[in-house]
N, C-alpha and C positions, 0 to 999 in steps of 0.2 A: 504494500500500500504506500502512496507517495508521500508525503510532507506534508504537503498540501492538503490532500483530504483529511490524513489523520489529523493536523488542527483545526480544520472546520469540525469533525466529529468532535473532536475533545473542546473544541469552543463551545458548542452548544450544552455538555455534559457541565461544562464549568459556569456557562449561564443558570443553569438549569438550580446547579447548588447554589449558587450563588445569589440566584432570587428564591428558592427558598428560606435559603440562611439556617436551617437549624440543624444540618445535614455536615461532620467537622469538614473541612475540606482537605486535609490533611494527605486522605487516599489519594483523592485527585490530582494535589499537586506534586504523588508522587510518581501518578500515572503521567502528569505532562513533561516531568524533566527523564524518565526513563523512556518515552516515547518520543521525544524531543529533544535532546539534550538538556542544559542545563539553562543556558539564555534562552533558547525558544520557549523551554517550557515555563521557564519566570516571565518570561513575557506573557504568554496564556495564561499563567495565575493569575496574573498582576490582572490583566486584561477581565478577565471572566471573576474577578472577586468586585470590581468595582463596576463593571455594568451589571452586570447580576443584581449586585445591590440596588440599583438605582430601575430594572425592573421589578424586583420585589417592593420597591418604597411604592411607586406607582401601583404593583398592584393590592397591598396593602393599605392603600388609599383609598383605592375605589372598594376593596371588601369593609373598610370600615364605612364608607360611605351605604352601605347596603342593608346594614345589621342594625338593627335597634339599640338606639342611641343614650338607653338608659342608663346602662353598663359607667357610661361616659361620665354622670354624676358622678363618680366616685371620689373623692378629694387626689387622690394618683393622678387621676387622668385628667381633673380642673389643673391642676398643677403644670405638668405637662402640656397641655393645649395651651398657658396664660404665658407660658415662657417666652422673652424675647429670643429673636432669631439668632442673636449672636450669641444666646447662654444655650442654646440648641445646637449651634454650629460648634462652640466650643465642645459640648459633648459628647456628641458626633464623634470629636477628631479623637480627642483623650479613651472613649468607649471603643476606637475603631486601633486605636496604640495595642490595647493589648489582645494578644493572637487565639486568646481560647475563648472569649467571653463572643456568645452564639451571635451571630452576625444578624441572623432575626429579628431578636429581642431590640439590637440597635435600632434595625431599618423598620422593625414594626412602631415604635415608639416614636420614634423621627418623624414616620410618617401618620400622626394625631397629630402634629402639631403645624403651625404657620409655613413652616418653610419651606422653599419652592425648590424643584428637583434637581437644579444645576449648583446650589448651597449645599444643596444634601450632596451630590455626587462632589463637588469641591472636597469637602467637611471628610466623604469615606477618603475619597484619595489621599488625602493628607496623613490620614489616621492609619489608612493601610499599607503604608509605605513600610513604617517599621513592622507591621504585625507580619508582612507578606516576608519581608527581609526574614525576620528571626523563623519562621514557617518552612523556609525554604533551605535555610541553615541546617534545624532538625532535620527536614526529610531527608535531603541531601546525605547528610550523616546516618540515617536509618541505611539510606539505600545502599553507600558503602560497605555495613554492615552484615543486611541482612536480604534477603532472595525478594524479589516481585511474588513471588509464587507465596509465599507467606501474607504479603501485603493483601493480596488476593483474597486467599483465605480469609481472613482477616476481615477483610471492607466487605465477604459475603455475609460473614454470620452476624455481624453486627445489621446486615440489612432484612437477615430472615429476623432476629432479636426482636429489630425493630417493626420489621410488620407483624410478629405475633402478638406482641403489646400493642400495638395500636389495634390489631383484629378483634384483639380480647378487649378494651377500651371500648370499642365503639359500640352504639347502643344496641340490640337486635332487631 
């Protein structure tokens, strides 16, 4: 398979977690530097962790726009909607600094509040610089280490894990 395709497939996989957000991305970006090398696939991380975001803000926008708006009283979420955009922006950036805290939880909260989607994608970029940086250090180092075929393993049973808990969660 050429280069070419494989980053368009692995672009869409790393949009994909990336507008989810609660998905680590950890697998993936260690799927893109062993499928890529090292620069191409930092450059995919890089790429696919900050548009991702900025389609998950967007689409967490319009699903809160959709849902009953009750929830939204809560003093959390007055809070957060009343913030100025620069104490959001800075949030953003400092929330998006460090590498483990769910990328969701940021762009879902971001996206309650005032701020318009080129702040928000400024705000992740800036934040994800270092978080992608020190991300890319571990995998890098795992990958040294230790086989794809483990990784594999690994990013499967955490994905059955997690559908049997969500199967078993959801209501009947």
């Amino acid at each position: 398979m050429s280069t070419t395709i494989k980053f368009i497939l692995l672009l869409f996989l790393n949009l994909g977690i990336g507008a989810i957000g609660f998905i680590p991305s950890f697998f993936v970006t260690a799927i893109n530097i062993n499928s890529l090398g090292l620069v191409l696939g930092v450059i995919l991380t890089f790429t696919g962790e900050i548009f991702g975001a900025i389609i998950g803000f967007h689409m967490y926008r319009w699903g809160f726009s959709k849902i009953n708006p009750g929830w939204l009283s809560h003093s959390i979420f007055k809070t957060i909607k009343n913030s100025s955009r620069m104490h959001v922006f800075t949030l953003i950036i400092l929330f998006r600094i460090l590498p483990f805290v769910p990328s969701g939880i940021v762009t879902a909260g971001a996206s309650l509040t005032t701020i318009n989607g080129w702040r928000f994608m400024t705000a992740s970029s800036i934040g994800k610089v270092p978080a992608v940086v020190v991300e890319v250090a571990i995998v890098f180092g795992v990958l040294q280490k230790i086989s794809m075929n483990y990784l594999y393993g690994v990013m499967i049973l955490l994905l059955v894990i997690f559908t049997l808990f969500w199967i078993k969660k959801s209501p009947n």
